[in-house]
N, C-alpha and C positions, 0 to 999 in steps of 0.2 A: 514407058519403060522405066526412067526413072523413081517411079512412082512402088518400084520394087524394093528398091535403096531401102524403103523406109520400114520394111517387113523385119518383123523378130526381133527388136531392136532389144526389148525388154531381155529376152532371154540371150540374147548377145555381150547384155553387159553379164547378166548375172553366167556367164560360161567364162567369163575373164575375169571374175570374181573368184568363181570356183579352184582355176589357175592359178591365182594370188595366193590363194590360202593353201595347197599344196607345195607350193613352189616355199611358202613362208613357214611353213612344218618342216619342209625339211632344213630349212636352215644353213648351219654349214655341214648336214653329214652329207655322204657318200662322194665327198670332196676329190675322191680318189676315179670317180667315172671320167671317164673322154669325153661325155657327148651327154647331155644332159637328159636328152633322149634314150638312152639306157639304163637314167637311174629308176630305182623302185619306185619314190615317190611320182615321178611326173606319168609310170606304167602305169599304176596301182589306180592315179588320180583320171587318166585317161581313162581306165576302163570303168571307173566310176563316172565319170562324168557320159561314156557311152551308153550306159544302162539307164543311167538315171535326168540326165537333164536331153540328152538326143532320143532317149529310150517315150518319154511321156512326151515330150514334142510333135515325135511322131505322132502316137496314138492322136493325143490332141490334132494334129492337123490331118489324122485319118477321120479324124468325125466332125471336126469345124475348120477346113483350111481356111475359109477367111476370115473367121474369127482370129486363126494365127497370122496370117495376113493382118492383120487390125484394120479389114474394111479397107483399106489405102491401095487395095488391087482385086481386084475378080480373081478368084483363083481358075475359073475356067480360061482365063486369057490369058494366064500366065504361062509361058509356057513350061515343062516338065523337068526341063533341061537348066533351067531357071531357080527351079524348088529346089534342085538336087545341088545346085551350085550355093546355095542358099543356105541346107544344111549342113553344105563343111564348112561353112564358117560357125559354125558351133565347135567344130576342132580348133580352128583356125584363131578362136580370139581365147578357148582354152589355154593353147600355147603360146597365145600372144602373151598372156595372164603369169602362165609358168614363167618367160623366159625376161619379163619386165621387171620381175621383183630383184633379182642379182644386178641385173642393171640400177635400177634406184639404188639399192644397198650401196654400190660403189662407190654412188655423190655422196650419201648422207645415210646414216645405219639406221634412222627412225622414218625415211622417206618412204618404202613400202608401203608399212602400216599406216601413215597419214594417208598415203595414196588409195589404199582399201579405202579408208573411212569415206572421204571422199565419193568414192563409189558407190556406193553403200545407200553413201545420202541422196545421188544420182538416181540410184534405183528405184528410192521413194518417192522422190519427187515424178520420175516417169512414171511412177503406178497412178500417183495423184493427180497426175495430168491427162495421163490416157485411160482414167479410171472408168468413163461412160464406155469407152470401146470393148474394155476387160470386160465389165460387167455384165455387157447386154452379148447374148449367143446368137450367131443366126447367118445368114448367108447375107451377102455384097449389097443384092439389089434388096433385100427385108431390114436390112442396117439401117439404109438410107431411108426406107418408107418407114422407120417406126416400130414393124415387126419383128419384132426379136424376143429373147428369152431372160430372163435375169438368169446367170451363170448358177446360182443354185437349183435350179430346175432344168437343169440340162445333164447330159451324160459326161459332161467335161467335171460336173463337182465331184461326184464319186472318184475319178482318175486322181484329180488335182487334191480332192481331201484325203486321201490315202497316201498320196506318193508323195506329197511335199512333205508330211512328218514323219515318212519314213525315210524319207534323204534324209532330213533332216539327223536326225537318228541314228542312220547309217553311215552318214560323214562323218558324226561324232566318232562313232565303234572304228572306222576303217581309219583316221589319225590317231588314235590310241594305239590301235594295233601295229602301226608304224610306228609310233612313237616308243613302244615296249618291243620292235625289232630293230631298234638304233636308240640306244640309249644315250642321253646327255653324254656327254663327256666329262667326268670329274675333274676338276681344276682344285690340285692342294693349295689350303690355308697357309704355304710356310712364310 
């Protein structure tokens, strides 16, 4: 059962990434919400991050769950109740991600942004380290015996090579688009 713990790990950091960097767009506007949970940015960034990093997880785990598993579980013995508690923590370190960046700002106003990079660097190193499990596609017990697939000959590259550089892309457009519906605030030179 433990051996669950260690499932998604990769896109668990990169959804409190995703977090960081909305929560750090907006900044200081909509200063004026109750609930942080109301403002545009962390709505906007939520239903982005539903679409796009929960949206292709799924798929991918509709066509290689143990591959999203990284092999460290059978997805047939895990149980279903398990997967699904599994995928709110893609909400769940989302808003971890949103509601950590105002907290750091507190101590120190460049503590954030250190704490992304940080992350960032985390991300690579996990890709670098769990790079044979990424790479090779295939089920639990074909992992283990050898047989498997290199990820670009699998139905997971077409998914993955479309949708990572239109997130990509589309992250860019949907902070812009926030960024020109909350404009800087003008600070005079007197």
């Amino acid at each position: 059962m433990w051996e669950v713990v260690k499932t998604f790990p990769l896109d668990f950091l990169l959804s409190l990434g995703l977090g960081m960097m909305f929560s750090m767009a907006q900044d200081e506007k909509e200063k004026e919400k109750t609930s942080v949970f109301r403002s545009v940015y962390f709505r906007v960034g939520l239903a982005y991050h539903f679409v796009v990093a929960f949206g292709v997880a799924l798929a991918c785990y509709i066509l290689y769950p143990d591959w999203m598993l990284m092999y460290y579980a059978d997805s047939k013995k895990v149980p279903r109740a398990i997967i699904a508690y599994i995928f709110t923590g893609y909400f769940a370190m989302y808003t971890l991600g949103f509601l950590v960046v105002p907290a750091l700002r507190k101590r120190r106003e460049k503590l954030p942004r250190r704490f992304f990079i940080s992350l960032v660097a985390l991300i690579f190193a996990f890709i670098w380290l769990a790079f044979h499990r990424l790479w090779h596609v295939g089920d639990y017990d074909g992992y283990y015996r050898g047989d498997t697939h290199p990820i670009t000959r699998t139905e997971l590259f077409p998914v993955l090579g479309i949708s990572m550089p239109a997130a990509a892309g589309a992250l860019v457009t949907v902070l812009h688009l926030l960024r020109r519906r909350f404009p800087e605030s003008k600070v005079s030179a007197d």
